[in-house]
C-alpha positions as CSV (number, residue, x, y, z in Angstrom):
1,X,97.6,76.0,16.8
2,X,99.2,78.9,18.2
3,X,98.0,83.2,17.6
4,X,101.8,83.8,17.7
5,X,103.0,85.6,14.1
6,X,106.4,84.8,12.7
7,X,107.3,88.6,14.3
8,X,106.3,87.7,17.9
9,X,109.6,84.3,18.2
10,X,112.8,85.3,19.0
11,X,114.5,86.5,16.3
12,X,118.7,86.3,16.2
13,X,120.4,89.4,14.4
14,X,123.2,88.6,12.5
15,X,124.0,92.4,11.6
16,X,127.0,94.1,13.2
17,X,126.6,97.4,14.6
18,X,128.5,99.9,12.2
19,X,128.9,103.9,13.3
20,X,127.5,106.1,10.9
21,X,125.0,103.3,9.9
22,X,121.4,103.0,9.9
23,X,119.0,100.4,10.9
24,X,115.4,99.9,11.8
25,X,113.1,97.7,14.2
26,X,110.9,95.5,12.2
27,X,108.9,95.0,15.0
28,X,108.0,98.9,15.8
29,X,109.7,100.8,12.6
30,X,112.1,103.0,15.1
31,X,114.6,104.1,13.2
32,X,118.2,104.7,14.4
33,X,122.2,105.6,13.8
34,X,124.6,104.0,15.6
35,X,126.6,106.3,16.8
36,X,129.3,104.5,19.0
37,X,130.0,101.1,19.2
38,X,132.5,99.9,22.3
39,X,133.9,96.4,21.5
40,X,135.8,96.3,25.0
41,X,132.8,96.7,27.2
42,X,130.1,95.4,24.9
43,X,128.2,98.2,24.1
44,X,126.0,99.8,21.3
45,X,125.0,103.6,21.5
46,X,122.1,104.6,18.9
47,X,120.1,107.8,18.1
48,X,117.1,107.7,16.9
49,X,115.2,110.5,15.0
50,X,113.8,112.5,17.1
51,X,117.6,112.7,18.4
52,X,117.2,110.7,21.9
53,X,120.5,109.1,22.5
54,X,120.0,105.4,23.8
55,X,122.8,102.7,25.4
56,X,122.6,98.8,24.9
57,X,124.9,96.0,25.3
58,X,125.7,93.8,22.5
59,X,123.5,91.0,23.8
60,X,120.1,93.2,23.5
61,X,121.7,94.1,20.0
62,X,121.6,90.8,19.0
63,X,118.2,89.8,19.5
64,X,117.0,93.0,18.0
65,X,115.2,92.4,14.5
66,X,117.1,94.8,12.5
67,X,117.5,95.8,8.8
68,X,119.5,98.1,7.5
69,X,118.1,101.5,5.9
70,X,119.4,104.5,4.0
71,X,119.6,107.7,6.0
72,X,117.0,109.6,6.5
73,X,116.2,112.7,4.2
74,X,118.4,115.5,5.9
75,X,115.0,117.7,5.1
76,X,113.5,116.2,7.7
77,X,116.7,114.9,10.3
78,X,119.4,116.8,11.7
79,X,121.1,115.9,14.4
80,X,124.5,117.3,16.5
81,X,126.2,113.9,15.1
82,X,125.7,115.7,11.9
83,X,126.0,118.9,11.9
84,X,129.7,118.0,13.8
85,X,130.5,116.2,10.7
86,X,129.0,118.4,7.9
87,X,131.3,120.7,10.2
88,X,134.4,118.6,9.4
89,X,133.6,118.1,5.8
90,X,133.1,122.0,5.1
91,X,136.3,122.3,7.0
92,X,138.2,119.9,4.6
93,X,136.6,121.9,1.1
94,X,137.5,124.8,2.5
95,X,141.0,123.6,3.2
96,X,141.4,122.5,-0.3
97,X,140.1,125.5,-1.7
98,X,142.5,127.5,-0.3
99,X,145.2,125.4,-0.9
100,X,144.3,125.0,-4.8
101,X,143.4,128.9,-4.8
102,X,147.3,129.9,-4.1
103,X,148.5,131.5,-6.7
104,X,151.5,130.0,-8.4
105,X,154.9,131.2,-8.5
């Protein structure tokens, strides 16, 4: 009879790597967005929370075993990723702001 846990077999991941989405390692709890994804080449680029930016192909994606988690609280997290798109979204209120703050004629 075999030590081995159920953890320990190669494990196939049947989750697609989506930008802006979050996933985690079962195996070490590492936590991670992905923050690119190149179809053409075959590759996955994550960041994980302590904002190190990491490259893998699709194949090393695959026998990753992954679930999917929520975003981390932005108390804690912050990373450029986010602040460039918090950047973006300000950018858009403030647009519509000023476009529903004109005065009416």
């Amino acid at each position: 009879m075999s030590n081995r846990s159920i953890f320990s077999k190669p494990t196939c991941n049947r989750l697609k790597p989506v930008v802006t989405r979050w996933y985690e390692r079962v195996d070490n709890g590492e936590v991670f967005e992905v923050i690119a994804v190149d179809d053409v080449d075959g590759v996955v680029d994550v960041q994980n929370l302590d904002g190190e930016v990491a490259e893998m192909n699709i194949a090393t994606w695959r026998k990753l075993n992954l679930i999917r988690v929520t975003m981390p609280d932005w108390s804690d997290y912050r990373s450029p990723y986010d602040i460039d798109r918090d950047v973006a979204k300000l950018n858009i209120v403030w647009e519509q702001w000023q476009q529903e703050s004109k005065p009416m004629h």
